[in-house]
C-alpha positions as CSV (number, residue, x, y, z in Angstrom):
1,X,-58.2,9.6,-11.0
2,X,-54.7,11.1,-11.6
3,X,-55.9,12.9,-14.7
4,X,-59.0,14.7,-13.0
5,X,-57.4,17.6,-11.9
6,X,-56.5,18.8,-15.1
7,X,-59.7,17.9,-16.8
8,X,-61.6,19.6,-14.5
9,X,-59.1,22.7,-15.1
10,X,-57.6,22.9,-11.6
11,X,-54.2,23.7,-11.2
12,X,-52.0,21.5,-8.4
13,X,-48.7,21.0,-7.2
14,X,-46.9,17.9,-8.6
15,X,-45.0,16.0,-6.6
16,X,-41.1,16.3,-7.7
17,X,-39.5,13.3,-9.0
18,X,-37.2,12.0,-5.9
19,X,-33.6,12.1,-7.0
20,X,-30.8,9.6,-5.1
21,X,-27.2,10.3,-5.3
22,X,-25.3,8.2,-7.7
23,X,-22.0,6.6,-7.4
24,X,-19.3,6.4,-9.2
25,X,-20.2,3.0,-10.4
26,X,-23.7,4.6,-12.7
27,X,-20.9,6.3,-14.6
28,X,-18.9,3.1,-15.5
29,X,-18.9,1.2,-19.1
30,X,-20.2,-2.2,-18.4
31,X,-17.1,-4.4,-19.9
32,X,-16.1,-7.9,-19.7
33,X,-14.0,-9.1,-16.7
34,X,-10.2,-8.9,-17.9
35,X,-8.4,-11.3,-14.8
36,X,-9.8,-14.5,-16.0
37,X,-6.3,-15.9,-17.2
38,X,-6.9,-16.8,-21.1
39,X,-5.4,-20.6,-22.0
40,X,-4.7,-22.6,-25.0
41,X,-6.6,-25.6,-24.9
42,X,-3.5,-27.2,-26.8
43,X,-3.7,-30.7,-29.3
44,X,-6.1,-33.4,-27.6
45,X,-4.7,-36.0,-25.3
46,X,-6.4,-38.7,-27.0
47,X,-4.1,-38.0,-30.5
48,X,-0.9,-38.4,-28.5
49,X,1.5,-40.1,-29.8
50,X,3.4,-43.1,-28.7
51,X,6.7,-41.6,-28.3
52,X,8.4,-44.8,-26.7
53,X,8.2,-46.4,-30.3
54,X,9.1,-43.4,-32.3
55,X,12.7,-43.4,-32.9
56,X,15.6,-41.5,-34.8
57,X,17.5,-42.7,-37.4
58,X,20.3,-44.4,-35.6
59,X,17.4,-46.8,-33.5
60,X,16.2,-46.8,-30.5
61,X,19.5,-48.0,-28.6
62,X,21.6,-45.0,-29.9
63,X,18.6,-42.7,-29.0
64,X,18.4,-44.1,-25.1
65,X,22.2,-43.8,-25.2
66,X,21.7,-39.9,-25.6
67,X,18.5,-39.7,-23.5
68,X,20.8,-41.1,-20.4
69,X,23.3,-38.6,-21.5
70,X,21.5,-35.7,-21.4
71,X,19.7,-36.8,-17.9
72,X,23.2,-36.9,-16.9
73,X,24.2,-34.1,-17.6
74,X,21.1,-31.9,-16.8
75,X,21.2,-33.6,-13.0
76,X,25.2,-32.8,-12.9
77,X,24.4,-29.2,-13.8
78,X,21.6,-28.8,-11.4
79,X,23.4,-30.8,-8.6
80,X,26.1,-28.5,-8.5
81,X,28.0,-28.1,-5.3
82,X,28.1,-24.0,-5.7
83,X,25.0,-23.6,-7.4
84,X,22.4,-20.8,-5.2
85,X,20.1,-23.8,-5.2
86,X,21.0,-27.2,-5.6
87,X,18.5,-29.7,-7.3
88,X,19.2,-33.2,-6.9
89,X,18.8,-35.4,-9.2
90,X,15.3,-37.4,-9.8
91,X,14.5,-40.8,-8.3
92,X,13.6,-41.9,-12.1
93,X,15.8,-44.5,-14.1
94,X,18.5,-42.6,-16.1
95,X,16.7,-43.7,-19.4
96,X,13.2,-42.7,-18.4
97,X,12.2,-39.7,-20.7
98,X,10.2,-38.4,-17.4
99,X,13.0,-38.1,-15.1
100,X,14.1,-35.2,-17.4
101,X,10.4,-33.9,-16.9
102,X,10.6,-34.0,-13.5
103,X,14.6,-32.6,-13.3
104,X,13.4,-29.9,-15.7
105,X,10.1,-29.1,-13.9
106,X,12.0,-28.5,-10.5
107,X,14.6,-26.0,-12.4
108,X,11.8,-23.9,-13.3
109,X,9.9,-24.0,-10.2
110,X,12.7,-23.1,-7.7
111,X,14.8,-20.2,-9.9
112,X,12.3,-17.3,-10.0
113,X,14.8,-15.9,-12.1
114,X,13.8,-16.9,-15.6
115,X,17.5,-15.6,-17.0
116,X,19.6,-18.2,-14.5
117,X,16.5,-21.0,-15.8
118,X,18.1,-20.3,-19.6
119,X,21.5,-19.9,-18.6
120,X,21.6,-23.6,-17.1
121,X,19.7,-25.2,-19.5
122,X,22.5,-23.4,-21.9
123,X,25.4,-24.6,-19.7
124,X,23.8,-28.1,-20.0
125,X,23.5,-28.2,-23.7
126,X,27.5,-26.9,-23.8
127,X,28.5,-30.0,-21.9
128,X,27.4,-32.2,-24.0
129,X,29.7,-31.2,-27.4
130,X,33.8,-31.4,-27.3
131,X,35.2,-28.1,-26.4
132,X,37.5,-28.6,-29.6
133,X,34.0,-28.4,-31.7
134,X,32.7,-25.3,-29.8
135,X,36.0,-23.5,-30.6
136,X,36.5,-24.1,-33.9
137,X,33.1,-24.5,-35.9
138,X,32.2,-20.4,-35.2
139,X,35.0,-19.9,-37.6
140,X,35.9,-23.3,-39.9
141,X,31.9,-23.5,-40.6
142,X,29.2,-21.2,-39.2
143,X,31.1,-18.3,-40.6
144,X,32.8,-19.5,-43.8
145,X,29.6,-21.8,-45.1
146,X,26.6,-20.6,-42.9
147,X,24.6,-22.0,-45.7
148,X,26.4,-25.3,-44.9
149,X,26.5,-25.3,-41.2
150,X,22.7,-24.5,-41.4
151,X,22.0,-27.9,-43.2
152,X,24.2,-29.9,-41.6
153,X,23.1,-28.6,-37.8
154,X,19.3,-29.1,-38.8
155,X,20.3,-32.6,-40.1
156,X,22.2,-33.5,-36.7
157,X,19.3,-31.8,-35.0
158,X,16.5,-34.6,-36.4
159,X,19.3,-37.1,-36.2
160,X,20.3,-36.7,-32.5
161,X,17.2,-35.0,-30.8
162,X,14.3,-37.3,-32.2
163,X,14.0,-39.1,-28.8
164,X,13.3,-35.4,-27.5
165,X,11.1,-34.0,-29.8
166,X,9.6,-37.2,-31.2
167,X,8.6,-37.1,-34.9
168,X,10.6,-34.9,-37.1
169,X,11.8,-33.6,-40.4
170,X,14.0,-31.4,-42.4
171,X,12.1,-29.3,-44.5
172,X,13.2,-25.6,-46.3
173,X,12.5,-22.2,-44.6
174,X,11.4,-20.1,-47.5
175,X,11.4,-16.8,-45.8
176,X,15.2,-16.8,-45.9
177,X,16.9,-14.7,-48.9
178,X,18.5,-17.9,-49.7
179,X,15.7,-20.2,-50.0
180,X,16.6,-21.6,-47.1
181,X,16.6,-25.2,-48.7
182,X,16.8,-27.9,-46.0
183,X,18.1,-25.6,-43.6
184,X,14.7,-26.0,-41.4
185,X,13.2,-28.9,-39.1
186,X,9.8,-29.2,-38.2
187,X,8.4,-31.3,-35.2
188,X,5.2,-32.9,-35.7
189,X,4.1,-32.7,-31.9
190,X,6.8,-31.8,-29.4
191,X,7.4,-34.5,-27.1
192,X,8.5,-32.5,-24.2
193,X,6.4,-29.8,-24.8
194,X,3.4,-32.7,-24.5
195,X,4.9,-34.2,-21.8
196,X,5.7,-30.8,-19.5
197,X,2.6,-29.0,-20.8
198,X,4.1,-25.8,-19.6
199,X,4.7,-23.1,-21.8
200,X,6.9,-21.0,-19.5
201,X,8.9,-24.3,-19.2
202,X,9.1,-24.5,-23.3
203,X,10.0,-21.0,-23.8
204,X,13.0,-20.9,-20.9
205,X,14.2,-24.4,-20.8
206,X,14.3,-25.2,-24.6
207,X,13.3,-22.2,-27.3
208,X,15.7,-19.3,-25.9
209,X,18.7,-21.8,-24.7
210,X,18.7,-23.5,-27.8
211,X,18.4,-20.2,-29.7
212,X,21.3,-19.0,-28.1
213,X,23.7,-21.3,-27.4
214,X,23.5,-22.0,-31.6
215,X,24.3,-18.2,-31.8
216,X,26.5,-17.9,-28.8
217,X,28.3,-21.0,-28.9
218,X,28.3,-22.6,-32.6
219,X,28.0,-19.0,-34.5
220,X,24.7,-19.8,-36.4
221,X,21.8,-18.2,-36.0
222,X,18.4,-20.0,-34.9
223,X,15.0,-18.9,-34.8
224,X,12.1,-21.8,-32.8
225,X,8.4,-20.8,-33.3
226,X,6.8,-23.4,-31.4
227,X,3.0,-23.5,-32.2
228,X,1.1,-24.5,-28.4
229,X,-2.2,-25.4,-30.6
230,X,-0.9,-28.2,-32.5
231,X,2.3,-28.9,-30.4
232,X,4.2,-28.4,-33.4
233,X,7.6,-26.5,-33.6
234,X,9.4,-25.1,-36.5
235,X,13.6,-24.6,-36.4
236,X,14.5,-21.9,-38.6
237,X,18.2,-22.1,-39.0
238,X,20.5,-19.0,-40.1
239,X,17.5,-16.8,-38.8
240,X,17.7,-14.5,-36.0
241,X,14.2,-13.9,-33.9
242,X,13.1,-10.8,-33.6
243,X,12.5,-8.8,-30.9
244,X,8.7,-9.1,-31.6
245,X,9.1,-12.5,-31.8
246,X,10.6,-13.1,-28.1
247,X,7.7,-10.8,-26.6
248,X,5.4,-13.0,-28.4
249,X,6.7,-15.7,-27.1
250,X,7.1,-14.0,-23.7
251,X,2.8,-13.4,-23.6
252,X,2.2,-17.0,-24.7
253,X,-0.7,-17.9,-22.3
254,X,-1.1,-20.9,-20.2
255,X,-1.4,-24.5,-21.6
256,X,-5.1,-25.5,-20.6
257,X,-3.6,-28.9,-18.8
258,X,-0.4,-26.9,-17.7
259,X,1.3,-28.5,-15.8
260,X,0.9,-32.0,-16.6
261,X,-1.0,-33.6,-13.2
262,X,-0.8,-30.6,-11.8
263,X,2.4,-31.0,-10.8
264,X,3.1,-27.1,-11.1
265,X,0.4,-26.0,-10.5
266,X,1.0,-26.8,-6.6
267,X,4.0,-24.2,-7.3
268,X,1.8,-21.7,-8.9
269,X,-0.7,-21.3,-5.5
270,X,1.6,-22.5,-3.1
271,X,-0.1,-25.3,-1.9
272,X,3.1,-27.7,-2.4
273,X,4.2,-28.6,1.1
274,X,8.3,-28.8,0.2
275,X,6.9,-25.3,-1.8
276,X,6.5,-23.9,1.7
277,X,9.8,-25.5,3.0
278,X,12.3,-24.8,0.7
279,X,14.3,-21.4,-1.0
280,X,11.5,-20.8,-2.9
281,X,9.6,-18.8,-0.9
282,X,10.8,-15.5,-2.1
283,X,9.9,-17.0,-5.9
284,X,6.5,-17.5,-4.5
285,X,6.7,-14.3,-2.8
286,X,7.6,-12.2,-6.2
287,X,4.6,-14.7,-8.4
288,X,1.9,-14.0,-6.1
289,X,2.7,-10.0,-6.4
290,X,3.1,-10.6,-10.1
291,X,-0.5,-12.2,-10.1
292,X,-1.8,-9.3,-8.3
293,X,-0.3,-6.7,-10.5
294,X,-2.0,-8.3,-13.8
295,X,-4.9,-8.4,-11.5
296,X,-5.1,-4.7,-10.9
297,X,-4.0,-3.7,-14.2
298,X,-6.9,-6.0,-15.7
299,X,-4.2,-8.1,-17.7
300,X,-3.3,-11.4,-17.0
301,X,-3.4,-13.3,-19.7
302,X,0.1,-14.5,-19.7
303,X,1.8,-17.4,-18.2
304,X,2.6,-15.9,-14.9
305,X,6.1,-18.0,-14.7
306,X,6.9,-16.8,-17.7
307,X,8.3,-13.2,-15.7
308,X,11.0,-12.5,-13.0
């Protein structure tokens, strides 16, 4: 029927095609949404370990002995009379691993400063060596026999921190001019990385305080390269990191089962009612315009504690 007209030779006006304004939206590239925060599903829950029987080499007494020493010590620093916000200490027995979960959890989720989170947790690992040592092994070891120093701390460091870290060894660190034999420790699967499951509580409450107060306060240098996928975490000592290295570590993105129970995660949205109570609400303030930076900058992808 269409077609008649021009079979039958007659020439007619066709109807123009109509035309609708477009918006700016026809122009864009379809692309993937980019605020969906990325996570690392992490090593399964059902491979955990039983760190309660894994001990150090001095036994299982020695290693509760230091466990209560270092709650101790961490509640003391965080209970501070002058501190800007005093934590007290948790309702846990002093020899329950989770206390220092829970003590450690708080720190990070009150300080929105991530540099005061590393200083404390630096002041905290000071206190617990003899001022005489701190003084004097910069410059009757560190400096003199870094080779030494670097064996001897990664020794001490599976010795006296296996109750921490559960299962672990000193192996070599190739990478280092000198071979680097023995001068390394590797954790198997981090107990309180397992047992946080935060990596923004990894990265400022163990990796950069321990990097620095072995640099800052013993003279030798450290490098930590934990791996969230396996939970393992490699010491590198008489190794610097490198500035590449701390952004990495910087724009490690969340632990899929961060926190563990959720217990930050209250923090994160607010939700937590002593959250809405407390000092923190200019840290809650400053996350929630952090979150809606990445948000407009389609990035995100990073743990958003892990930022002033």
């Amino acid at each position: 029927f269409h077609a008649a007209p021009f079979l039958l030779g007659v020439s007619l006006p066709l109807p123009l095609p109509t035309i609708y304004p477009l918006s700016i939206d026809d122009y864009r590239i379809p692309r993937k949404p980019t605020y969906k925060k990325a996570t690392i599903k992490g090593p399964s829950i059902d491979s955990k370990p039983d760190y309660s029987s894994i001990s150090g080499p001095l036994g299982s007494f020695v290693d509760s002995i230091l466990m209560s020493l270092f709650r101790y010590k961490l509640a003391q620093r965080l209970n501070r009379p002058d501190n800007v916000i005093i934590t007290p200490d948790s309702k846990l027995p002093l020899n329950d691993f989770m206390g220092i979960i829970d003590l450690t959890t708080r720190m990070n989720s009150q300080h929105f400063d991530r540099a005061t989170i590393q200083a404390l947790a630096q002041d905290v690992l000071v206190s617990l060596f003899p001022k005489f040592i701190l003084d004097r092994y910069p410059t009757w070891f560190a400096q003199p026999f870094p080779d030494f120093s670097a064996r001897m701390c990664a020794w001490a460091t599976c010795v006296g921190g296996t109750w921490l870290m559960g299962e672990c060894e000193v192996n070599d660190v190739p990478e280092l001019e000198n071979g680097g034999k023995s001068q390394g420790v590797l954790v198997t699967r981090c107990r309180f990385l397992e047992e946080s499951q935060c990596a923004s509580i990894c990265v400022n409450s163990c990796k950069i305080p321990t990097q620095n107060f072995f640099y800052e306060n013993m003279g030798l240098p450290l490098t930590m390269t934990p791996d969230y996928e396996t939970g393992e975490c490699q010491f590198a000592f008489g190794r610097l990191p490198t500035e590449e290295e701390n952004r990495l570590a910087k724009d490690t993105p969340c632990l899929m089962r961060c926190p563990s129970n959720g217990g930050m995660r209250s923090w994160h949205n607010g939700s937590d009612q002593r959250a809405a109570g407390s000092n923190s609400e200019k840290w809650l303030e400053d996350l929630k315009a952090l979150e809606l930076e990445e948000l407009k900058n389609g990035s995100g992808s990073t743990c958003s504690l892990m930022e002033d």
